[in-house]
C-alpha positions in Angstrom: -14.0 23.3 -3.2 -12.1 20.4 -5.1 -9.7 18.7 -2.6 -7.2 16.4 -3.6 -4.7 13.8 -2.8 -1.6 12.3 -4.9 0.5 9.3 -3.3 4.1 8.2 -4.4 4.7 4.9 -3.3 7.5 2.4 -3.7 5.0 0.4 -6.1 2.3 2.6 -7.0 1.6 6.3 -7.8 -2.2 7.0 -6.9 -4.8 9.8 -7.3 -7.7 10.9 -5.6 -9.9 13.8 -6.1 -12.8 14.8 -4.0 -15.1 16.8 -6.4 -17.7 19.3 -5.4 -21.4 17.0 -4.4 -19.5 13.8 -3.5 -18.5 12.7 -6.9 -14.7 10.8 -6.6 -12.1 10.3 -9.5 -9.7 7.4 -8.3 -6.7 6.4 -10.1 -3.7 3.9 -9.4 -0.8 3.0 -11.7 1.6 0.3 -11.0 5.1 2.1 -11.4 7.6 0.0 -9.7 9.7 3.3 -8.3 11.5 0.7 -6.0 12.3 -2.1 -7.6 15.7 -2.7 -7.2 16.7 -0.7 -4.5 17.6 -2.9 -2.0 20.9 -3.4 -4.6 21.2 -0.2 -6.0 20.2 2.3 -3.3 18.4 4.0 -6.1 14.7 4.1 -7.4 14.8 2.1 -10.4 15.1 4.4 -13.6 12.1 2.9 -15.5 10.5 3.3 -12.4 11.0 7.2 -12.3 10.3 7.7 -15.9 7.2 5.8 -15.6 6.4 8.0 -12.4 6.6 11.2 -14.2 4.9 10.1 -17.0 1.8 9.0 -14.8 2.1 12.7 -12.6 2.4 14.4 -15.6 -1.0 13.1 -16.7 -2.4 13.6 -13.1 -0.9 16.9 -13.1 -3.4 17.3 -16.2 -6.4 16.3 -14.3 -6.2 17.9 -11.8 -6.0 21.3 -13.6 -8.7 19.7 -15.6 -11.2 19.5 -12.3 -9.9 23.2 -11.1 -8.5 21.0 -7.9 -8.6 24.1 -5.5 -6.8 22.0 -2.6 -3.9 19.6 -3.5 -1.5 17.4 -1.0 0.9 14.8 -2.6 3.2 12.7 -0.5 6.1 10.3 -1.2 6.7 7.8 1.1 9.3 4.5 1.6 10.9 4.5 -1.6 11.6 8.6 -1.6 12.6 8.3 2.7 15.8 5.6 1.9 16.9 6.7 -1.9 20.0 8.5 -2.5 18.7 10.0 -5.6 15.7 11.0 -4.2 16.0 14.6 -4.0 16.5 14.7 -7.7 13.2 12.9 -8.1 11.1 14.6 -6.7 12.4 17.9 -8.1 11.5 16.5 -11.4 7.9 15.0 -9.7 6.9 18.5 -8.4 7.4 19.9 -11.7 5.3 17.2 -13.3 2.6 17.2 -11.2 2.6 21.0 -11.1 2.4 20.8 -7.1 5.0 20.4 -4.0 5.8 16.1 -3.6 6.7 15.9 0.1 8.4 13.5 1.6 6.4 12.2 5.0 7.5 10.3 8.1 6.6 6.7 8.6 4.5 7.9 11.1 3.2 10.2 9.4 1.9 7.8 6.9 0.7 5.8 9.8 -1.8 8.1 10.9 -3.1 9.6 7.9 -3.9 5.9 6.9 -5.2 5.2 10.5 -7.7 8.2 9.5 -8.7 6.8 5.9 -9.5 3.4 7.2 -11.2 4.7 10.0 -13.4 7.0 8.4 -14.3 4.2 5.9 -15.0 1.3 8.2 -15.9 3.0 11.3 -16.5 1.1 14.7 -16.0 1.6 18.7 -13.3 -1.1 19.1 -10.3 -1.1 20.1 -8.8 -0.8 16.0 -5.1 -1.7 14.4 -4.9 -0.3 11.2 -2.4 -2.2 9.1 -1.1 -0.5 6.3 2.0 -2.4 3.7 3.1 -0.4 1.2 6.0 -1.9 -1.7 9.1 -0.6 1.0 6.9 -0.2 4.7 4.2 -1.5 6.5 2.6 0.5 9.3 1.1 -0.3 12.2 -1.5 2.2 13.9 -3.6 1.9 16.8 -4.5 5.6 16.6 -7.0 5.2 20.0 -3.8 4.8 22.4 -1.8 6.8 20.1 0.5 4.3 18.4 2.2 4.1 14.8 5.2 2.4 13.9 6.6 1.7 10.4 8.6 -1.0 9.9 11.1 -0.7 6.8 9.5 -4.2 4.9 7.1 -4.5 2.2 6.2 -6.0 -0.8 8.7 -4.9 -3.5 11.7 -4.6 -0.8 10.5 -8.7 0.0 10.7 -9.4 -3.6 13.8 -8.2 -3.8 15.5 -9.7 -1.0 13.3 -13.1 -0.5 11.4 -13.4 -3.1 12.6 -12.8 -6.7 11.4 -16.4 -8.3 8.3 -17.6 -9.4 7.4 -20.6 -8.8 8.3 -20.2 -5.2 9.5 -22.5 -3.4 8.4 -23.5 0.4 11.4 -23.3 1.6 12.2 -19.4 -0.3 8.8 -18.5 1.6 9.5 -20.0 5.1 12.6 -18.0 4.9 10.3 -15.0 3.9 8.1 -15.2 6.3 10.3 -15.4 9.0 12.3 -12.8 8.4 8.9 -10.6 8.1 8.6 -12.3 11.5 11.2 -11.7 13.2 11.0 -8.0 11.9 7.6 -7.3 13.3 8.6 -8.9 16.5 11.5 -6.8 17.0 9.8 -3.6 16.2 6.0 -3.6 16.7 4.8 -3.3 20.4 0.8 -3.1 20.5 -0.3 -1.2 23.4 -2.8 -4.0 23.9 -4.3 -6.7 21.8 -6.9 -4.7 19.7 -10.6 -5.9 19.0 -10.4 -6.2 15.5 -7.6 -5.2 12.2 -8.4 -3.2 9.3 -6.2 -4.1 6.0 -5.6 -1.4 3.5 -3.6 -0.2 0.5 -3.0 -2.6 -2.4 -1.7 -5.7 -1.1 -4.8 -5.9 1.0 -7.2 -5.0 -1.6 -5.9 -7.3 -4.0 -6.2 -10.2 -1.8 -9.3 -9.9 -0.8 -10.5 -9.5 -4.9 -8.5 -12.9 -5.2 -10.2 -14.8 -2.5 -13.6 -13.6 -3.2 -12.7 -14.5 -7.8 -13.8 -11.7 -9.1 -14.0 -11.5 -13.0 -12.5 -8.0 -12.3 -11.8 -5.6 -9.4 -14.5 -4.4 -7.9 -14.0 -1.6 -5.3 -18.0 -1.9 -3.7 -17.0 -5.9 -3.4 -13.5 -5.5 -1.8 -14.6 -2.5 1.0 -15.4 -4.4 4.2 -14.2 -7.7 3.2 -12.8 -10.4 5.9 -9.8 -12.4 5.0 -9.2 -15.1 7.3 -5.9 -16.5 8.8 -6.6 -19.4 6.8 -7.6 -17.8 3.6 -4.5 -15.4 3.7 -2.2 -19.1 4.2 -4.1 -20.5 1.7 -3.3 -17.3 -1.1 0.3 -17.7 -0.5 0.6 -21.7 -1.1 -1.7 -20.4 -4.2 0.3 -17.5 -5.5 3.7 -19.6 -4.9 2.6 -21.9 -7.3 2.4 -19.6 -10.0 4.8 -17.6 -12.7 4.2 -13.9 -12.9 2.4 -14.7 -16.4 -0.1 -16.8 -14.6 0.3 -14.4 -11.8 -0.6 -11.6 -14.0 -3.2 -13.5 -15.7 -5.5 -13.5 -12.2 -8.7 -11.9 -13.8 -9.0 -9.5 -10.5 -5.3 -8.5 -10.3 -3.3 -5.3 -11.6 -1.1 -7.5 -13.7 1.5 -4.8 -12.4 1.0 -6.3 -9.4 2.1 -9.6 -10.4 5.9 -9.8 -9.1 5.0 -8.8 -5.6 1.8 -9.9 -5.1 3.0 -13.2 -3.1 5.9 -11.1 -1.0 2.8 -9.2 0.0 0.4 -12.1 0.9 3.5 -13.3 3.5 3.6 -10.0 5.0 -0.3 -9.6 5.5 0.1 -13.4 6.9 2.7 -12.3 9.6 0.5 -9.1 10.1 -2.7 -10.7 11.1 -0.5 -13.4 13.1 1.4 -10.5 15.3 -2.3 -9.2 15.8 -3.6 -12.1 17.6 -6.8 -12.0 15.7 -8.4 -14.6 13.5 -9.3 -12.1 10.9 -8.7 -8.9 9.3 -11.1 -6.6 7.7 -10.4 -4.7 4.3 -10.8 -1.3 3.6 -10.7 0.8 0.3 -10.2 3.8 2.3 -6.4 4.0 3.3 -3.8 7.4 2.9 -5.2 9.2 0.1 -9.1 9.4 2.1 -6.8 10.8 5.4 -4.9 13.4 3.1 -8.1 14.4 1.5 -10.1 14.8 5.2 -6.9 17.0 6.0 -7.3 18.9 3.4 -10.8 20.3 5.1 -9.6 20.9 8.2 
């Protein structure tokens, strides 16, 4: 049995099939579905071209590896967008399988699962999951998942749309990420350790550690820091998204909200209490696929 997962984020469209004796096909295209929106109310139309293009081609693999068992889930971007239904109408047919819309916490959990299953431990665990238009919180243990409607693209957008940054452009940032989290993230309790995943996460730690190029065996299990995450914003403010792009390690798609991101993981592992956060590789696409079994 071939088991599969495709996510349609705000930033990114991703792939993940599971195939038969452990083998694993990953694939992640910067499309930028919600750039914009915070204007517009829209996905961004060279954002849903590009996502059709890239399920279209999934759509092909997926055939191509007889994928018996297929979930794929659109999440912020899809939630808030007026046009959305006519999106994913076109998606579906693209991808040649149903493109649900899930809950926040729905997303929550199924990335509580991924990074669980990938960095597994007894501690008390919050799972910290920012996406380009959420980031959730999950401390699955005591039963707990919010979403809070901020994230890398929708920070860009309204904090964030110059490069160079200035200090002052990411003090305001940051606290409005902030006071967001304060107002709607209640931990249960302070947990004994934090697990970052998804792309912003990812990216910083292949940043901080210089790779000459992503490497997914380096990133998995490394530990950012409060200081290194402070110290990859003053870094990344400095920069234009050439030089951003230009960061040997980084999905040049990445480049416009790679710093939004970095102030959101900064506030994350600040509302956590903890001194460090631990990356994982596994996030929403390893919970879909473990679903898929069940």
């Amino acid at each position: 049995m071939t088991r599969a997962a495709v996510d349609v984020g705000t930033n990114t469209v991703r792939l993940f099939i599971e195939v038969d004796g452990g083998r694993e096909i990953r694939e992640t295209v910067v499309v930028g579905l919600g750039r914009g929106m915070e204007r517009s109310g829209r996905l961004s139309p060279d954002g849903v071209e590009a996502a059709i293009s890239v399920l279209t081609e999934f759509g092909g693999l997926l055939r191509r590896h007889e994928a018996s068992r297929v979930r794929a889930v659109a999440t912020a971007a899809a939630r808030t967008a007026s046009d959305a239904d006519d999106f994913l109408a076109r998606a579906t047919q693209a991808l040649g399988h149903p493109v649900e819309v899930i809950t926040g916490e729905e997303e929550a959990a199924l990335s509580y699962a991924g990074a669980l299953a990938g960095l597994p431990g007894r501690s008390s665990t919050v799972v910290v999951d920012p996406g380009g238009g959420s980031t959730e919180f999950i401390m699955g243990e005591e039963g707990y998942a919010v979403s809070v409607p901020i994230g890398s693209v929708r920070l860009t957008d309204r904090a964030l749309p110059d490069r160079p940054a200035s200090e002052e452009a990411v003090a305001a940032a940051a606290g409005m990420v902030g006071r967001l989290f304060a107002e709607r993230v209640r931990l249960p309790r302070r947990p004994e350790r934090m697990i970052g995943v998804a792309g912003t996460f990812t990216s910083l730690a292949a940043i901080h550690l210089g790779l000459e190029r992503y490497d997914r065996e380096w990133v998995h299990g490394a530990v950012l820091g409060l200081a290194d995450l402070v110290a990859l914003v003053a870094m990344l403010r400095r920069l234009d998204i050439a030089e951003t792009a230009a960061i040997p390690s980084l999905d040049p798609g990445r480049a416009p909200v790679i710093l939004a991101g970095a102030v959101i993981a900064v506030e994350a592992l600040r509302l956590s209490g903890l001194p460090e956060v631990q990356v994982s590789e596994s996030d929403l696409l390893d919970g879909i696929v473990a679903g898929l079994a069940e």
